[in-house]
PDB file of N, H, CA, C and O in Angstrom:
ATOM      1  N   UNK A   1      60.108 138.391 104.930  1.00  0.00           N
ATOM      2  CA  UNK A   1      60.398 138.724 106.308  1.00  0.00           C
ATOM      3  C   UNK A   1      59.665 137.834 107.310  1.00  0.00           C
ATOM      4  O   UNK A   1      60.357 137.449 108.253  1.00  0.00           O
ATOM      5  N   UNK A   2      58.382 137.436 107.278  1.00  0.00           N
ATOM      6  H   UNK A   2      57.820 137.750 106.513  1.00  0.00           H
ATOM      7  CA  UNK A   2      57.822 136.382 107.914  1.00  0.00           C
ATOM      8  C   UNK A   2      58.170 135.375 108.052  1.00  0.00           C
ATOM      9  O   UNK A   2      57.888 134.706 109.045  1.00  0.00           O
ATOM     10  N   UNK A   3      59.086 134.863 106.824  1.00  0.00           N
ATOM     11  H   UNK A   3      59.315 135.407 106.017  1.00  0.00           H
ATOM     12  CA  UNK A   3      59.770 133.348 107.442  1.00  0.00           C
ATOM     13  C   UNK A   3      60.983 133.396 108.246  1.00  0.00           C
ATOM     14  O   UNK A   3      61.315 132.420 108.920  1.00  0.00           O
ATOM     15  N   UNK A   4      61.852 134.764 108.209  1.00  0.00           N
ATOM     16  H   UNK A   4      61.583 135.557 107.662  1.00  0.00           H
ATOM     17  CA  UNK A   4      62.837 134.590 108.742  1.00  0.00           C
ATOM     18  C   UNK A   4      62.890 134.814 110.546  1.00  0.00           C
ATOM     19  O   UNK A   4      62.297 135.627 111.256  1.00  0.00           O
ATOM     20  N   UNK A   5      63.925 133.648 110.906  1.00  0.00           N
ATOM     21  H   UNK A   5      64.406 132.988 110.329  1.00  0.00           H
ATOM     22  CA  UNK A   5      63.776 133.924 112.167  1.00  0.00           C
ATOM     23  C   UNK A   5      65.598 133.746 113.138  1.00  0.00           C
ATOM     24  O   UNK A   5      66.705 133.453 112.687  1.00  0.00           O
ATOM     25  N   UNK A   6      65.281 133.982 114.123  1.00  0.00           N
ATOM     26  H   UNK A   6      64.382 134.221 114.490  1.00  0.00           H
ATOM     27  CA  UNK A   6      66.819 134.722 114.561  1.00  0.00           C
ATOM     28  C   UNK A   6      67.117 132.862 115.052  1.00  0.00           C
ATOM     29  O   UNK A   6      66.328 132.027 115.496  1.00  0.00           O
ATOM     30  N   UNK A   7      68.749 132.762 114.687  1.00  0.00           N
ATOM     31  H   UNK A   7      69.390 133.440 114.327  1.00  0.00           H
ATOM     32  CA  UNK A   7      68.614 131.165 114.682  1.00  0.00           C
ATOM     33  C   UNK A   7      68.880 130.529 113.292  1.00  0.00           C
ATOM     34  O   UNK A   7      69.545 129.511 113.105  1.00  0.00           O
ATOM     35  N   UNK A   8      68.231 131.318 112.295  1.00  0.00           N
ATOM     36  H   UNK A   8      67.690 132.146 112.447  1.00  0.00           H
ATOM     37  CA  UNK A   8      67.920 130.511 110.514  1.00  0.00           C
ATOM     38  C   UNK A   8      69.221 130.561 110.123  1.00  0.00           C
ATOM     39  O   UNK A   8      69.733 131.504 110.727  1.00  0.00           O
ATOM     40  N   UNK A   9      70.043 130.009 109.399  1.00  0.00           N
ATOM     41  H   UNK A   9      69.627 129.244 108.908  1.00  0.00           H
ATOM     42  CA  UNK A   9      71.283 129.450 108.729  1.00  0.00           C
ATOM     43  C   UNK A   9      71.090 130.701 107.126  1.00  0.00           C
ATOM     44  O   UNK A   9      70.175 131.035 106.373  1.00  0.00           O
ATOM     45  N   UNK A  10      72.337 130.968 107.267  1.00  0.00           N
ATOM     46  H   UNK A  10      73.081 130.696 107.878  1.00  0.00           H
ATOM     47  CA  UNK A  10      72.604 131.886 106.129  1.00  0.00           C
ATOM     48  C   UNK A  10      74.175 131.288 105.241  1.00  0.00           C
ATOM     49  O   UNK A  10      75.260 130.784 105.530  1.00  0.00           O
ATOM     50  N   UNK A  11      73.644 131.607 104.398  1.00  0.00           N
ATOM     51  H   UNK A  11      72.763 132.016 104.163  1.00  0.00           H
ATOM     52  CA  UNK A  11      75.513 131.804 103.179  1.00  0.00           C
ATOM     53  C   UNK A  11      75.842 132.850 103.003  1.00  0.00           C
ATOM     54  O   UNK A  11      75.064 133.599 102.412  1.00  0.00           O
ATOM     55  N   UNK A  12      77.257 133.388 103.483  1.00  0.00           N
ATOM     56  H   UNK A  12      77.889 132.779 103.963  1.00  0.00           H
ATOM     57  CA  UNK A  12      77.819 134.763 103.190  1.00  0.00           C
ATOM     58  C   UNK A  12      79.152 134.331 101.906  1.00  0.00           C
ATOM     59  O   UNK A  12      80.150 133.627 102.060  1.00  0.00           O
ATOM     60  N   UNK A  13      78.715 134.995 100.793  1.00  0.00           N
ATOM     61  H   UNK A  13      77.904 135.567 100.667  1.00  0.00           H
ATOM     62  CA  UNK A  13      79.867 134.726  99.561  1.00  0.00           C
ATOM     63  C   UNK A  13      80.534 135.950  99.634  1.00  0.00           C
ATOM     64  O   UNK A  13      80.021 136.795 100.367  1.00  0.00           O
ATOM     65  N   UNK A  14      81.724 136.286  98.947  1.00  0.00           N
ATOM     66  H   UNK A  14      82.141 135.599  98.351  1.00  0.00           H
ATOM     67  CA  UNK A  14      82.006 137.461  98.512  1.00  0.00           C
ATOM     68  C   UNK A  14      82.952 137.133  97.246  1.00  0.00           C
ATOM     69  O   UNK A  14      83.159 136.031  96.738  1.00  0.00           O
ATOM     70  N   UNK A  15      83.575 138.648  96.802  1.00  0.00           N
ATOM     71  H   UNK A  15      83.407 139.543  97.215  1.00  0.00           H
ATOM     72  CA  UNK A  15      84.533 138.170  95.847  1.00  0.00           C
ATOM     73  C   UNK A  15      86.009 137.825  96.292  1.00  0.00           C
ATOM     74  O   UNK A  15      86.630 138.436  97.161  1.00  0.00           O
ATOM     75  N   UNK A  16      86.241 137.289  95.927  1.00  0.00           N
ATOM     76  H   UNK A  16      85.737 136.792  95.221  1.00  0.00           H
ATOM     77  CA  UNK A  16      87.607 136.406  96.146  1.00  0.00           C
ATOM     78  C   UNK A  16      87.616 135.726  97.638  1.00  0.00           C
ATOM     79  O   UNK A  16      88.635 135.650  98.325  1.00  0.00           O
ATOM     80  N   UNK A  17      86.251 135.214  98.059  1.00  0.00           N
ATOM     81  H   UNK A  17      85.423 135.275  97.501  1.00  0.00           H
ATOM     82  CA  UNK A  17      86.207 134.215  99.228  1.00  0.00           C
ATOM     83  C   UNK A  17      86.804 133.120  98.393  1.00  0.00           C
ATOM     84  O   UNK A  17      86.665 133.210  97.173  1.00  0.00           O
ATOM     85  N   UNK A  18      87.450 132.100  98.897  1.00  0.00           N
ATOM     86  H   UNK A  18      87.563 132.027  99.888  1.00  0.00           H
ATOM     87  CA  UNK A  18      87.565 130.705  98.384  1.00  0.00           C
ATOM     88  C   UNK A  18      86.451 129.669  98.811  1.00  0.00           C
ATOM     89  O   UNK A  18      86.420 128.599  98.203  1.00  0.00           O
ATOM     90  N   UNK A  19      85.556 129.905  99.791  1.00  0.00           N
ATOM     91  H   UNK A  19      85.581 130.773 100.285  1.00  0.00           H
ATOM     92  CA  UNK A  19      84.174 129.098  99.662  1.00  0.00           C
ATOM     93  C   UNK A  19      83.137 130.093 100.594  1.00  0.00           C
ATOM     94  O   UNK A  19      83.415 131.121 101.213  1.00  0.00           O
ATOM     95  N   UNK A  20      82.233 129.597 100.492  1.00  0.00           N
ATOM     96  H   UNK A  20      82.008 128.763  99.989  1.00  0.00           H
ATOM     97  CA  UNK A  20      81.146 130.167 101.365  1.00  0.00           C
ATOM     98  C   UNK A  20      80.978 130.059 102.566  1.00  0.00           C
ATOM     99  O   UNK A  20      80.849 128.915 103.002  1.00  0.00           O
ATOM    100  N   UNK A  21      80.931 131.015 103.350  1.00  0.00           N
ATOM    101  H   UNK A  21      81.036 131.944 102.996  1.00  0.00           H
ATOM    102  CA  UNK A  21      80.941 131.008 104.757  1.00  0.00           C
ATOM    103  C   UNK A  21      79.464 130.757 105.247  1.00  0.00           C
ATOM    104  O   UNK A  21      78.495 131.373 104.803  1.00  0.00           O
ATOM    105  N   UNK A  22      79.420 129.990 106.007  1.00  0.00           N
ATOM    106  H   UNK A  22      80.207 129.489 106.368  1.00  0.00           H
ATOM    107  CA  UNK A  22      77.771 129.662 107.074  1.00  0.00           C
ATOM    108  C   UNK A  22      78.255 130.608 107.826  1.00  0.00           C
ATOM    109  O   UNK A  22      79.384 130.981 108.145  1.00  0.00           O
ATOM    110  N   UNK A  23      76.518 131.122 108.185  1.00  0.00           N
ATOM    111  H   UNK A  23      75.601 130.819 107.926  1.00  0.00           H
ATOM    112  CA  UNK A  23      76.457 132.195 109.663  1.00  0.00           C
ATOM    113  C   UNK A  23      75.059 131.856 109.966  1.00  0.00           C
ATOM    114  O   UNK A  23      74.458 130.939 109.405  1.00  0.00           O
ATOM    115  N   UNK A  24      74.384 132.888 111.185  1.00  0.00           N
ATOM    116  H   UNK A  24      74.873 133.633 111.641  1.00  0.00           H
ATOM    117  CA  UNK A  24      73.195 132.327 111.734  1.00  0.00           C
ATOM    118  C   UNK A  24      73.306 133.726 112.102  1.00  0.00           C
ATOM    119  O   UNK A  24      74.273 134.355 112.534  1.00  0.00           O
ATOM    120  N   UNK A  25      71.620 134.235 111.735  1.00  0.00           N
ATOM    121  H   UNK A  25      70.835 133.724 111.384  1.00  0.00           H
ATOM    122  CA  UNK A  25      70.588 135.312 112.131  1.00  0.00           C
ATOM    123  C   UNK A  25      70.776 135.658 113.804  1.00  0.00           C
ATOM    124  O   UNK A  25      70.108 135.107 114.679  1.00  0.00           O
ATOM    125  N   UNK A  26      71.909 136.765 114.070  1.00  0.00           N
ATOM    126  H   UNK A  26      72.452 137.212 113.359  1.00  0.00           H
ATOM    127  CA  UNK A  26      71.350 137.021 115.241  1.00  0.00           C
ATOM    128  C   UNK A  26      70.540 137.932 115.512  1.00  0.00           C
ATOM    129  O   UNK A  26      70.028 137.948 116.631  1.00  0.00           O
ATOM    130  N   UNK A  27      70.238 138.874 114.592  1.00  0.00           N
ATOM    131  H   UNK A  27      70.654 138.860 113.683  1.00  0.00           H
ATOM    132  CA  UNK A  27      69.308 140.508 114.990  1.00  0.00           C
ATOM    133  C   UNK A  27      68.389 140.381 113.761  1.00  0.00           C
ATOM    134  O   UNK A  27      68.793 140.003 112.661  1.00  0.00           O
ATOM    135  N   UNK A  28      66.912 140.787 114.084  1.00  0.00           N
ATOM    136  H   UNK A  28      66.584 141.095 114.977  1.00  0.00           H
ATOM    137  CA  UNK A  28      66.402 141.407 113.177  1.00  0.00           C
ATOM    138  C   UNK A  28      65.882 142.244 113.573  1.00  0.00           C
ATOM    139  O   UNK A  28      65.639 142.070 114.767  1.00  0.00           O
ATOM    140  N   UNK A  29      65.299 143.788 112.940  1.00  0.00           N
ATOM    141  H   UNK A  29      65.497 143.929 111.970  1.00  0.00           H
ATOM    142  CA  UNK A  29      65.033 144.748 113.629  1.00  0.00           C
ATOM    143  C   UNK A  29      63.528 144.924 113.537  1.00  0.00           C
ATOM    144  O   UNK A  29      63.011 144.580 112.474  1.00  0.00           O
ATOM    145  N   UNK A  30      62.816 145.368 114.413  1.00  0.00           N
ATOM    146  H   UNK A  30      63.235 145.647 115.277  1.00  0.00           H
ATOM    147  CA  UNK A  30      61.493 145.215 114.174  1.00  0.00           C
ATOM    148  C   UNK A  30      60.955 146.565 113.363  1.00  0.00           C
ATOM    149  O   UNK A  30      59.726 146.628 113.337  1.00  0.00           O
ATOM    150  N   UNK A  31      61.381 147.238 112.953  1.00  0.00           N
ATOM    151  H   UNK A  31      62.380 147.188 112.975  1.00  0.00           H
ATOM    152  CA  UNK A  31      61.254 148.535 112.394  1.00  0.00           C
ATOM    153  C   UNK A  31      62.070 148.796 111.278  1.00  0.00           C
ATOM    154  O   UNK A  31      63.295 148.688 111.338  1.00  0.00           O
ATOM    155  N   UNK A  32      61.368 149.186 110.102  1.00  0.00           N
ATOM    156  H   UNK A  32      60.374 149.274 110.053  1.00  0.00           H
ATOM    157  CA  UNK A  32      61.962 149.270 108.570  1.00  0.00           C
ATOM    158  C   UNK A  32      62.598 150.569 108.642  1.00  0.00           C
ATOM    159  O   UNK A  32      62.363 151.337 109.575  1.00  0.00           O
ATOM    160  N   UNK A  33      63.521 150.891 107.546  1.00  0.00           N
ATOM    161  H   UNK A  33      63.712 150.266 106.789  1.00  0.00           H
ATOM    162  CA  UNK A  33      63.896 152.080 108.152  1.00  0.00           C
ATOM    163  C   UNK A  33      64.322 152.227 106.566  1.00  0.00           C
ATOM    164  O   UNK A  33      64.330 151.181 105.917  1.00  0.00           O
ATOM    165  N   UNK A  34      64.700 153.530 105.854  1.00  0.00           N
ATOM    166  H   UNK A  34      64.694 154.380 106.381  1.00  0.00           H
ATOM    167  CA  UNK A  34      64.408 154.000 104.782  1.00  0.00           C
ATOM    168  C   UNK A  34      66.282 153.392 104.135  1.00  0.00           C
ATOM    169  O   UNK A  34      67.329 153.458 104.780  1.00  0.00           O
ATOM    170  N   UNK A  35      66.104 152.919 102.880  1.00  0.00           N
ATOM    171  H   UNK A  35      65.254 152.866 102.356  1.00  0.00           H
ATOM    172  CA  UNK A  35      67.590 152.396 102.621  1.00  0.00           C
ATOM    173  C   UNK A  35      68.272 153.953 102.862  1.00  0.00           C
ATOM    174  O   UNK A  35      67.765 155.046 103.112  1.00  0.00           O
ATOM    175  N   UNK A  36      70.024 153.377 102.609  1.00  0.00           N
ATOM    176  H   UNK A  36      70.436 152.489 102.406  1.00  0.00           H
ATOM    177  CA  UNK A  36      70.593 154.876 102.339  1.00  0.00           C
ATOM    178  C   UNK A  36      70.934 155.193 100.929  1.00  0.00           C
ATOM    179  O   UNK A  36      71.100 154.354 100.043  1.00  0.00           O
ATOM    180  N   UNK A  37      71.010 156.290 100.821  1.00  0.00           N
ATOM    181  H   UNK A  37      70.876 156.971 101.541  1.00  0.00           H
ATOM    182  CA  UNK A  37      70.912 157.246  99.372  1.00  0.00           C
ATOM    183  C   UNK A  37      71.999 156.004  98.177  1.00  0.00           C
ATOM    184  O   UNK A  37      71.802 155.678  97.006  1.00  0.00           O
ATOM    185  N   UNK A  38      73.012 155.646  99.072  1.00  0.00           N
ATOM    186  H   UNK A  38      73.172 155.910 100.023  1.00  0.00           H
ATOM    187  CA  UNK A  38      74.142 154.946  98.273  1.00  0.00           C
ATOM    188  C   UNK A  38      73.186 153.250  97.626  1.00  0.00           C
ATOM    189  O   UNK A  38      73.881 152.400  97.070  1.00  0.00           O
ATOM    190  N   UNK A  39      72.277 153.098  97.732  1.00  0.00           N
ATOM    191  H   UNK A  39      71.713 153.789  98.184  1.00  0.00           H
ATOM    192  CA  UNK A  39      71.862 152.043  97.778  1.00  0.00           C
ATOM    193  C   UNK A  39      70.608 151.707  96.476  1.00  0.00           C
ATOM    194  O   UNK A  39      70.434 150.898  95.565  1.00  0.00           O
ATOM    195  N   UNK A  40      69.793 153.129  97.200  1.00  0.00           N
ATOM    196  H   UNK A  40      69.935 153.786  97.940  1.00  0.00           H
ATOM    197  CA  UNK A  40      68.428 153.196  96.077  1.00  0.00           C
ATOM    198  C   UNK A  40      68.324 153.920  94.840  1.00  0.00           C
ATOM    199  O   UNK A  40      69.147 154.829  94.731  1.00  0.00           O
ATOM    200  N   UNK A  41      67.810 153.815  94.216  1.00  0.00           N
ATOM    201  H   UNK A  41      67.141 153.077  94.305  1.00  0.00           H
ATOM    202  CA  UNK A  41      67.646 154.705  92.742  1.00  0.00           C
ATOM    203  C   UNK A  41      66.287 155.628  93.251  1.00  0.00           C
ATOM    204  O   UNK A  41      65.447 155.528  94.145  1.00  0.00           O
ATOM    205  N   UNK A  42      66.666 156.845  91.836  1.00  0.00           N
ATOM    206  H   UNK A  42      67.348 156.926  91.109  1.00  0.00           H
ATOM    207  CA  UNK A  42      65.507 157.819  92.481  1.00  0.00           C
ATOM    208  C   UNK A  42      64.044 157.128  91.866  1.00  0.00           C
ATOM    209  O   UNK A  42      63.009 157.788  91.952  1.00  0.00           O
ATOM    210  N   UNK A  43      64.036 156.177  91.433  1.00  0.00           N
ATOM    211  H   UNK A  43      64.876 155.640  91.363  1.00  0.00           H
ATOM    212  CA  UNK A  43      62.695 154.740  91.146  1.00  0.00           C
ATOM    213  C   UNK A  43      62.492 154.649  92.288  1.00  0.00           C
ATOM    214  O   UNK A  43      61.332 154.962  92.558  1.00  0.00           O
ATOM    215  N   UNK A  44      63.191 154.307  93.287  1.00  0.00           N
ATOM    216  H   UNK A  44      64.133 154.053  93.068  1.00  0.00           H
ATOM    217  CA  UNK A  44      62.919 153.435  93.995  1.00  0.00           C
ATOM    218  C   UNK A  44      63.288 153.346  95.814  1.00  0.00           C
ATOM    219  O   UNK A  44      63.526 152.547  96.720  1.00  0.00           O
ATOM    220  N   UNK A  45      63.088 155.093  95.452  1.00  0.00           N
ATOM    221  H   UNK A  45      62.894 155.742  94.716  1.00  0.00           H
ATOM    222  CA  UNK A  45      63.677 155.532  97.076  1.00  0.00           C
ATOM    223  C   UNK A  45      62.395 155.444  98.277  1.00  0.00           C
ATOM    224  O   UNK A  45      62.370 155.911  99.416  1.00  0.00           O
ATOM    225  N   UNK A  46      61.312 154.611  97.484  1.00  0.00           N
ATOM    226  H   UNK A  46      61.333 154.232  96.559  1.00  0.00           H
ATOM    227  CA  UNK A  46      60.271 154.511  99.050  1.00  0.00           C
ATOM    228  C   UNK A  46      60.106 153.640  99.173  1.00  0.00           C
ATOM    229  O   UNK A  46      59.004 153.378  99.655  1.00  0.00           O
ATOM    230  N   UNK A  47      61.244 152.231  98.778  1.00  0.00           N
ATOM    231  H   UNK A  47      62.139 152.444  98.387  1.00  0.00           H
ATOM    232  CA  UNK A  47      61.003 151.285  99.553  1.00  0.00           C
ATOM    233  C   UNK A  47      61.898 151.066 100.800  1.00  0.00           C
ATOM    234  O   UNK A  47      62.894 151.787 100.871  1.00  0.00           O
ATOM    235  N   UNK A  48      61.716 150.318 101.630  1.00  0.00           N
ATOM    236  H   UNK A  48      60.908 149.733 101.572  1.00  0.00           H
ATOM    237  CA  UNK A  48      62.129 150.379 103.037  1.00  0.00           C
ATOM    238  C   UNK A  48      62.479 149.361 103.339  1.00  0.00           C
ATOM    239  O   UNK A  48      61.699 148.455 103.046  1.00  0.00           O
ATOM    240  N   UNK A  49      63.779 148.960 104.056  1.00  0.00           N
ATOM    241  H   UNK A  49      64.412 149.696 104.294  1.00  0.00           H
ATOM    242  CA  UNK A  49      64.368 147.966 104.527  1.00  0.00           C
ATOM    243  C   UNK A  49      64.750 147.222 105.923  1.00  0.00           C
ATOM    244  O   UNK A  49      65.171 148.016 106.764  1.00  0.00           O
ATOM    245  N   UNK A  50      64.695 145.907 106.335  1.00  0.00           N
ATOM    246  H   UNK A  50      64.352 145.262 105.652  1.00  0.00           H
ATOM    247  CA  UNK A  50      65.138 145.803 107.287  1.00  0.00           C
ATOM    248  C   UNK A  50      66.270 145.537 107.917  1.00  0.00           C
ATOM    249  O   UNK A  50      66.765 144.504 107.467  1.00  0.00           O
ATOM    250  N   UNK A  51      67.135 146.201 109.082  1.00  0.00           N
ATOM    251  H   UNK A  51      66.733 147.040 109.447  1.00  0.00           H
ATOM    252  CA  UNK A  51      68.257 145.392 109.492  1.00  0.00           C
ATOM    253  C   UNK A  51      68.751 143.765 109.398  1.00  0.00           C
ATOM    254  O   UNK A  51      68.043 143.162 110.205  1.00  0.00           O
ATOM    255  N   UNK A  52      69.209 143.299 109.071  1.00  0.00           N
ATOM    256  H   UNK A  52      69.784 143.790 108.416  1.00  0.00           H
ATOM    257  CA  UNK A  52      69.138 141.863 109.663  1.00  0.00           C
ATOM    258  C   UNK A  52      70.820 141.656 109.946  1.00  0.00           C
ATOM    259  O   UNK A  52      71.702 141.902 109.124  1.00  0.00           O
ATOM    260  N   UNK A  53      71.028 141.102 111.428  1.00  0.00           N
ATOM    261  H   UNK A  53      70.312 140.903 112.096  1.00  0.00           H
ATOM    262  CA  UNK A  53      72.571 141.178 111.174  1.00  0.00           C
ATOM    263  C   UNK A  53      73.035 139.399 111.643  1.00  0.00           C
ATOM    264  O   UNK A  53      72.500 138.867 112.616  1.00  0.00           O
ATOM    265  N   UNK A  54      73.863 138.819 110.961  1.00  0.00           N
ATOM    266  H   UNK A  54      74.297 139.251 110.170  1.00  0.00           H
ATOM    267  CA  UNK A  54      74.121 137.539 111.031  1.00  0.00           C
ATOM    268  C   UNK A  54      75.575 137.573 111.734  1.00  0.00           C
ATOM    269  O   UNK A  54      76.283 138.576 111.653  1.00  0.00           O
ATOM    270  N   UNK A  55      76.000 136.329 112.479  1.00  0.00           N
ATOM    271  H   UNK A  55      75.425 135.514 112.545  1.00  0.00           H
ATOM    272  CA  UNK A  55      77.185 135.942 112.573  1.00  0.00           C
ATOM    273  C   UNK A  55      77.923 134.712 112.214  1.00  0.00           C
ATOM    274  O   UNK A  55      77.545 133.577 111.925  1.00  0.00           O
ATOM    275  N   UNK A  56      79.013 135.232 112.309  1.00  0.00           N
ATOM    276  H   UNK A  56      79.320 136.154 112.543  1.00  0.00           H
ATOM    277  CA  UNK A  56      79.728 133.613 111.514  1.00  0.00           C
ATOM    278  C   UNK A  56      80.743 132.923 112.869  1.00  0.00           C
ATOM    279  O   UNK A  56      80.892 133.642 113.857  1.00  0.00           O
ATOM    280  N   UNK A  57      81.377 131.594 112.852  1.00  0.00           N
ATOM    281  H   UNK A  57      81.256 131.009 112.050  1.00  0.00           H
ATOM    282  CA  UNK A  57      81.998 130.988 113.736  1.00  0.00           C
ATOM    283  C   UNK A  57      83.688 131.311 113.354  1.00  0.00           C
ATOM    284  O   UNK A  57      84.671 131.245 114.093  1.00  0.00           O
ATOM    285  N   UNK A  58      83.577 131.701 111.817  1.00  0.00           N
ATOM    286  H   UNK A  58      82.779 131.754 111.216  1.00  0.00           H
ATOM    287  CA  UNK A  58      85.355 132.440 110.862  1.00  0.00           C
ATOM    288  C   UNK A  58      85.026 133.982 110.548  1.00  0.00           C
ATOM    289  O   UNK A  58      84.861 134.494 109.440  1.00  0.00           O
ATOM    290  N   UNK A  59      84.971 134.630 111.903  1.00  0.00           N
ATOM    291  H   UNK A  59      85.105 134.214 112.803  1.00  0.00           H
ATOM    292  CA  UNK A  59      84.296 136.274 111.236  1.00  0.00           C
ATOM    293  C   UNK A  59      86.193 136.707 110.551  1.00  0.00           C
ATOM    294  O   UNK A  59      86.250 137.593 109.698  1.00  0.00           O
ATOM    295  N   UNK A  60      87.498 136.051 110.988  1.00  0.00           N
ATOM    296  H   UNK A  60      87.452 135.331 111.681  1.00  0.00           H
ATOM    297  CA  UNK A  60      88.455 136.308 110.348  1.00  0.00           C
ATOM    298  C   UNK A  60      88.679 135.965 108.873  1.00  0.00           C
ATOM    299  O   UNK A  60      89.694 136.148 108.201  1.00  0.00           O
ATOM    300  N   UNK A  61      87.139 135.259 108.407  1.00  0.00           N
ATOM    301  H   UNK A  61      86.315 135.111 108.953  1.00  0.00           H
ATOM    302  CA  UNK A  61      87.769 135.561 106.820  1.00  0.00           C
ATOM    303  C   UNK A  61      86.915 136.657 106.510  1.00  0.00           C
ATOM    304  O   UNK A  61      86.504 136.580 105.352  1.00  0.00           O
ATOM    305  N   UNK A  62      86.573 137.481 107.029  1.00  0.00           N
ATOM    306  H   UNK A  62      86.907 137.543 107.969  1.00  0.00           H
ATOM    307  CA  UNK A  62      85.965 138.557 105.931  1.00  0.00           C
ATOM    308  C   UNK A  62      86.133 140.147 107.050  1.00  0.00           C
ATOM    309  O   UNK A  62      85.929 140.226 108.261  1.00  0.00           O
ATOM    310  N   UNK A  63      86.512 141.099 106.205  1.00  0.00           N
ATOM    311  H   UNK A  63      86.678 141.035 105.221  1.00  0.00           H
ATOM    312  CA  UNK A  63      87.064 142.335 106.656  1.00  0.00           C
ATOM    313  C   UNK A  63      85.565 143.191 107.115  1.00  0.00           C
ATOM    314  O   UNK A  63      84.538 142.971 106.471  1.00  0.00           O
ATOM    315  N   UNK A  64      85.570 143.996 108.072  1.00  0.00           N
ATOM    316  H   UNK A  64      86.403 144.175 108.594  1.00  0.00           H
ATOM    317  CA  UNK A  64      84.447 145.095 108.267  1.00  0.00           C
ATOM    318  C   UNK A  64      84.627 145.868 107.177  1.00  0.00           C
ATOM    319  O   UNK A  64      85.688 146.414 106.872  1.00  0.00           O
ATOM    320  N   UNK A  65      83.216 145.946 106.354  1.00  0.00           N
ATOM    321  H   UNK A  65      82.355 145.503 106.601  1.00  0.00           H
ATOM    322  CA  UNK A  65      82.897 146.855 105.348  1.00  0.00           C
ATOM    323  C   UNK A  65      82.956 146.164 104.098  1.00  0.00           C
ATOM    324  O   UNK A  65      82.640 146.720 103.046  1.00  0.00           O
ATOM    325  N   UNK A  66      83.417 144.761 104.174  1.00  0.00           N
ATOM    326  H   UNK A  66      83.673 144.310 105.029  1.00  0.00           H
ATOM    327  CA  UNK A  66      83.752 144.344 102.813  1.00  0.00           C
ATOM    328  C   UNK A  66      81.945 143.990 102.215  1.00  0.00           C
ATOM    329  O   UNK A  66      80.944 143.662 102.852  1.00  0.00           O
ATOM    330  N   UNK A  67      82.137 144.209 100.948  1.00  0.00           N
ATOM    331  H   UNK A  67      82.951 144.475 100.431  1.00  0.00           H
ATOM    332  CA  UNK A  67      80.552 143.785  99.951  1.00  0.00           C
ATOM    333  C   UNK A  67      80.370 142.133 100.347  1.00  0.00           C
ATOM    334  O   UNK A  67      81.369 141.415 100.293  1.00  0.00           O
ATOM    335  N   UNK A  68      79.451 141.736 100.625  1.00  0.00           N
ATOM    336  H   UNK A  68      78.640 142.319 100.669  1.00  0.00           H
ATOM    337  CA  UNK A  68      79.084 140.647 100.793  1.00  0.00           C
ATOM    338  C   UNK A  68      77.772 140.099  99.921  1.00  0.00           C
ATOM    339  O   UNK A  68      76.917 140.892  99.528  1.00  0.00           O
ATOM    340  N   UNK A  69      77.713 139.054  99.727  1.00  0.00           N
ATOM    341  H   UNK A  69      78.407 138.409 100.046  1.00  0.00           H
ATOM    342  CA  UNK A  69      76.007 138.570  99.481  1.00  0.00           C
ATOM    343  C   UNK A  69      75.739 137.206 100.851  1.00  0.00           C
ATOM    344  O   UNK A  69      76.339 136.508 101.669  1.00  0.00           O
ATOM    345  N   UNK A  70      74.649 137.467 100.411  1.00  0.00           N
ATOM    346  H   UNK A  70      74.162 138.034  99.748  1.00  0.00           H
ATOM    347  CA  UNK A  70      73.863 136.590 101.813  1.00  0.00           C
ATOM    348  C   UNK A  70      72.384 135.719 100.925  1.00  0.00           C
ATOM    349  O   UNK A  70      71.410 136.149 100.308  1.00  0.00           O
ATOM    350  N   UNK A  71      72.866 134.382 101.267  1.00  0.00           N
ATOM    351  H   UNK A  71      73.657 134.032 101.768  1.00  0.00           H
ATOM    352  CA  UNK A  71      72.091 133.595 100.805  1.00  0.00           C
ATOM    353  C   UNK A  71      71.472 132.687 101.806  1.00  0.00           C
ATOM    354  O   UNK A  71      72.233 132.135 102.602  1.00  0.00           O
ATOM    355  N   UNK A  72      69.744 132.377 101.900  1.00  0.00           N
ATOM    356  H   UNK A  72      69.126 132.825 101.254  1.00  0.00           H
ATOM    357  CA  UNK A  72      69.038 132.142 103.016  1.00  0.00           C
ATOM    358  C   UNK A  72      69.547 130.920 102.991  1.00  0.00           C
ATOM    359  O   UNK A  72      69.967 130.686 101.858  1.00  0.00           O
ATOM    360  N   UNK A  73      69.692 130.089 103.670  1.00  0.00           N
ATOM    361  H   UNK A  73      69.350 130.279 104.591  1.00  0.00           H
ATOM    362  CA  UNK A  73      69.959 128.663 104.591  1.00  0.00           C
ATOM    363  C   UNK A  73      71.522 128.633 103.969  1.00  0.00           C
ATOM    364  O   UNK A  73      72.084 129.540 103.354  1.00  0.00           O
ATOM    365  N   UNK A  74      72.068 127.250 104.336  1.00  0.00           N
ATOM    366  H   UNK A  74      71.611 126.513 104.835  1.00  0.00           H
ATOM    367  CA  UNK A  74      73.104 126.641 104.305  1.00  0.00           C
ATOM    368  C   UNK A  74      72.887 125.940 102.741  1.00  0.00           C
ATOM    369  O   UNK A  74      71.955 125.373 102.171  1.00  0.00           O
ATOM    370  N   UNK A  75      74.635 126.404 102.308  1.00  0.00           N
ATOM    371  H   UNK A  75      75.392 126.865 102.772  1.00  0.00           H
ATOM    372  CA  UNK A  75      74.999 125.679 101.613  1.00  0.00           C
ATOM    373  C   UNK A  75      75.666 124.612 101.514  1.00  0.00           C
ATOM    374  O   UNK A  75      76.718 124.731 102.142  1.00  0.00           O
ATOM    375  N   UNK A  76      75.545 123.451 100.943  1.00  0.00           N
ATOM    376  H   UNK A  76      74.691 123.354 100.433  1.00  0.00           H
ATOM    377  CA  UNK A  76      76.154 122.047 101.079  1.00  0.00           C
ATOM    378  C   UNK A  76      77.351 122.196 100.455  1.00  0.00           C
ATOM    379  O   UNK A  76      78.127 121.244 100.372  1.00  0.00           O
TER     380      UNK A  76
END
């Protein structure tokens, strides 16, 4: 969390993207806030997470709600 900063270059993949989308850090939240139930195991329900929300310049290739992964900087 210390290195990241609003501005930093991200990779958003998903399944059946045909390549990886670049985006850039616009929000991070300054306050952790407890994952939701759908997320954690009962191992591992006191760790705590932060918002971070990115945008892209093609938000039309990817649907609200779809599973994503997010990989820190740009991919070549």
């Amino acid at each position: 969390m210390p290195k990241l900063k609003l501005g930093d270059a991200v990779t958003v993949t998903c399944d059946g993207c045909e390549s990886p989308i670049p985006a850039k850090i616009t929000f991070i939240a300054r306050n952790s806030e407890f994952t939701p139930p759908v997320i954690y195991s009962l191992d591992e329900r006191s760790k705590l997470v932060f918002m971070i929300e990115a945008r892209t310049d093609k938000p039309e290739r990817l649907r609200v709600g779809q599973p994503v992964s997010i990989t820190l900087g740009e991919r070549q």
